[in-house]
C-alpha beads as a LAMMPS data file, in Angstrom:
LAMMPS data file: protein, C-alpha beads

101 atoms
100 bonds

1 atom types
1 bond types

-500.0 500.0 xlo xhi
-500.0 500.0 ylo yhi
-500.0 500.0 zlo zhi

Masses

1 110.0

Atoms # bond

1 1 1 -205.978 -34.911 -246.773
2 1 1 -207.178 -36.309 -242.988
3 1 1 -204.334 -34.192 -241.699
4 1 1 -205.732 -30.607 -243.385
5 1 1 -209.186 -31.795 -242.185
6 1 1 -208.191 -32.158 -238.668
7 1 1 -206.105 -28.955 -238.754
8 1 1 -209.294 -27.272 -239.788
9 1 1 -211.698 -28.930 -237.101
10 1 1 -208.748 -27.722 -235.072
11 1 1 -208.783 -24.375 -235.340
12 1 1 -212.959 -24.304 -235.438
13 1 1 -212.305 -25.441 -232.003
14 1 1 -210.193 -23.340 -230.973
15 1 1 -211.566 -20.145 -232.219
16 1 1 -215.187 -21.495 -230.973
17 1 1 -213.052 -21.653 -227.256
18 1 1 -211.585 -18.158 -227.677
19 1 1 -214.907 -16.124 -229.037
20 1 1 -216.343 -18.319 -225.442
21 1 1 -213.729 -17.171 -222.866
22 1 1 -213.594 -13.052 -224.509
23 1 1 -218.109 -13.536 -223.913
24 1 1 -217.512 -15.264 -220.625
25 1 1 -214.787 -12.534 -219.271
26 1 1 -217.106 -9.386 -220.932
27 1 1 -220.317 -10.718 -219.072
28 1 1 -217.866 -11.070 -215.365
29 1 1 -216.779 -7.514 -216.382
30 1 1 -220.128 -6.309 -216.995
31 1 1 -222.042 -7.876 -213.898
32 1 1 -219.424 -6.267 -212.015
33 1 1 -219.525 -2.736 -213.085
34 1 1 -223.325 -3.107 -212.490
35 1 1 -222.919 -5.113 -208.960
36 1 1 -220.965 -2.433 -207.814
37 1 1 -222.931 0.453 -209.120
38 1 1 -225.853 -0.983 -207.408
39 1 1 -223.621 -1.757 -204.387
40 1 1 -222.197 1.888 -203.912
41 1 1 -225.776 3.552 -204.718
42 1 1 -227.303 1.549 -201.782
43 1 1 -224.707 2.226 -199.575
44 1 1 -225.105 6.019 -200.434
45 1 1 -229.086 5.637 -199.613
46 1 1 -229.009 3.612 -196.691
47 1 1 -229.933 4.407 -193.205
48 1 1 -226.962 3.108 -191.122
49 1 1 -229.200 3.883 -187.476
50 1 1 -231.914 1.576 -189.420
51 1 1 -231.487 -1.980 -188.525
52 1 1 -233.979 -2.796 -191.103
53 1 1 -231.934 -1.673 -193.346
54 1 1 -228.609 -3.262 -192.114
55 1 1 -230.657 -6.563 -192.634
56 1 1 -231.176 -5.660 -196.180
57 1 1 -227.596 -4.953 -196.730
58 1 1 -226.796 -7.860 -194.983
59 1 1 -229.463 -10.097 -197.038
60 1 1 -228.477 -8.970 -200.109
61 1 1 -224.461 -8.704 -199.725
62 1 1 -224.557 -12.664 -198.966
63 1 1 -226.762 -13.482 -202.166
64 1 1 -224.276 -11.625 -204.244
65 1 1 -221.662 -13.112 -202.503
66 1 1 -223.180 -16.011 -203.710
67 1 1 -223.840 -15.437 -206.549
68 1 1 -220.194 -13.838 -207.548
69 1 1 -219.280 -17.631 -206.019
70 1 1 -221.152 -19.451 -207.965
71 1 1 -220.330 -17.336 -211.538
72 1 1 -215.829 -18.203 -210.830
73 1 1 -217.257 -21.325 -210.198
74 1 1 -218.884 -21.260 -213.235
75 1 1 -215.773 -20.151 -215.454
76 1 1 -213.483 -22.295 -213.448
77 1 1 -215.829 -25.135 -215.002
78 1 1 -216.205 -23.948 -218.396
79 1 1 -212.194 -23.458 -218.108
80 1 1 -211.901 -27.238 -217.559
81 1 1 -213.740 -28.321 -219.878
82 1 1 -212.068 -26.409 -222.532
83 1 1 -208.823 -27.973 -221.948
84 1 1 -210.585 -31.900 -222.181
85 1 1 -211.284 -30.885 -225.409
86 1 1 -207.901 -29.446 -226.163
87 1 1 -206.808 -32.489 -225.003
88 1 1 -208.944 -35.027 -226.836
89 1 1 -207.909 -33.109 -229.982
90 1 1 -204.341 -33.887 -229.045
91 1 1 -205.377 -37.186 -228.682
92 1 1 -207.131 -37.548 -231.894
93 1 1 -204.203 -36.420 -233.418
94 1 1 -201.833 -38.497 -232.439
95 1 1 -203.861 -41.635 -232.783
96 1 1 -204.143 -41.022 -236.438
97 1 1 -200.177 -40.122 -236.604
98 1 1 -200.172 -43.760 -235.199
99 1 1 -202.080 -45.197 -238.040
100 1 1 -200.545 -43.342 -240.430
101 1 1 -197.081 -46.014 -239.405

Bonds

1 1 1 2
2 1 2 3
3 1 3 4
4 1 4 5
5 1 5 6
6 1 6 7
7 1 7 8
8 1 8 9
9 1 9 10
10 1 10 11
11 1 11 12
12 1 12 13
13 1 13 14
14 1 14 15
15 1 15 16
16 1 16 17
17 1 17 18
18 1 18 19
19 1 19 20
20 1 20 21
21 1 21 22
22 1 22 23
23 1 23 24
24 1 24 25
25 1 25 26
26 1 26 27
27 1 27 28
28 1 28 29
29 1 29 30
30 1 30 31
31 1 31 32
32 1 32 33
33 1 33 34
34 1 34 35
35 1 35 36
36 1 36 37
37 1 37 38
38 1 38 39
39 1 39 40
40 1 40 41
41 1 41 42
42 1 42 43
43 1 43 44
44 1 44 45
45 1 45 46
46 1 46 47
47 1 47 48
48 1 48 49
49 1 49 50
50 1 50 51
51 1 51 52
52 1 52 53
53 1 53 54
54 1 54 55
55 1 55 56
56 1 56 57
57 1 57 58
58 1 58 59
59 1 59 60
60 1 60 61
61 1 61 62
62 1 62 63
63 1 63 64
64 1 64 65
65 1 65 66
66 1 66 67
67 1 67 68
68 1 68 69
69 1 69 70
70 1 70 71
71 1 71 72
72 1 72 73
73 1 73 74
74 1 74 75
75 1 75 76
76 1 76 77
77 1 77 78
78 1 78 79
79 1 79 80
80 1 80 81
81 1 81 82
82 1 82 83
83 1 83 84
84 1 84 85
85 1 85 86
86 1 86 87
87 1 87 88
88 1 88 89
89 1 89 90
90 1 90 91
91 1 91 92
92 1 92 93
93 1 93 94
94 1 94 95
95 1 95 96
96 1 96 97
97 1 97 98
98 1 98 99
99 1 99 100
100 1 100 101
């Protein structure tokens, strides 16, 4: 009975884990196609004689350079803390294997 319980907290978890990494990878994919879009329009408006306008190229390509930074961060993070969990399933499990004996 315990055992079917914690197969089926299990796999919550691990579907809860999957549905999170497929929203995490669409939004990367989707700030991407719209970084660059923005990225390539500028570049196809900008003055290149202007230095007022290689400022704001220059401004703006480091926040989104941070920013970019700070989102792998971000799923690098969310990536760890996936597998504790994994892991402290594991863990669970086998303690009550243990108790079982």
């Amino acid at each position: 009975m315990a055992e079917n319980r914690l197969d089926e907290i299990r796999g919550k978890a691990l579907a809860r884990v999957e549905r999170s990494e497929r929203h995490l990878k669409l939004g990367i994919i989707g700030f991407a196609i719209l970084d660059t879009s923005f990225f390539v329009a500028f570049l196809l408006v900008m003055d290149f004689s202007d230095k007022l306008h290689l400022l704001i190229f220059m401004a703006s390509s480091g926040f989104y350079l941070l920013l970019l930074l700070g989102l792998i961060l971000l799923g690098l993070q969310v990536k760890r803390d996936t597998q504790l969990v994994l892991r402290a399933i594991e863990l669970l499990e086998e303690r009550i294997e243990e108790s079982r004996k």
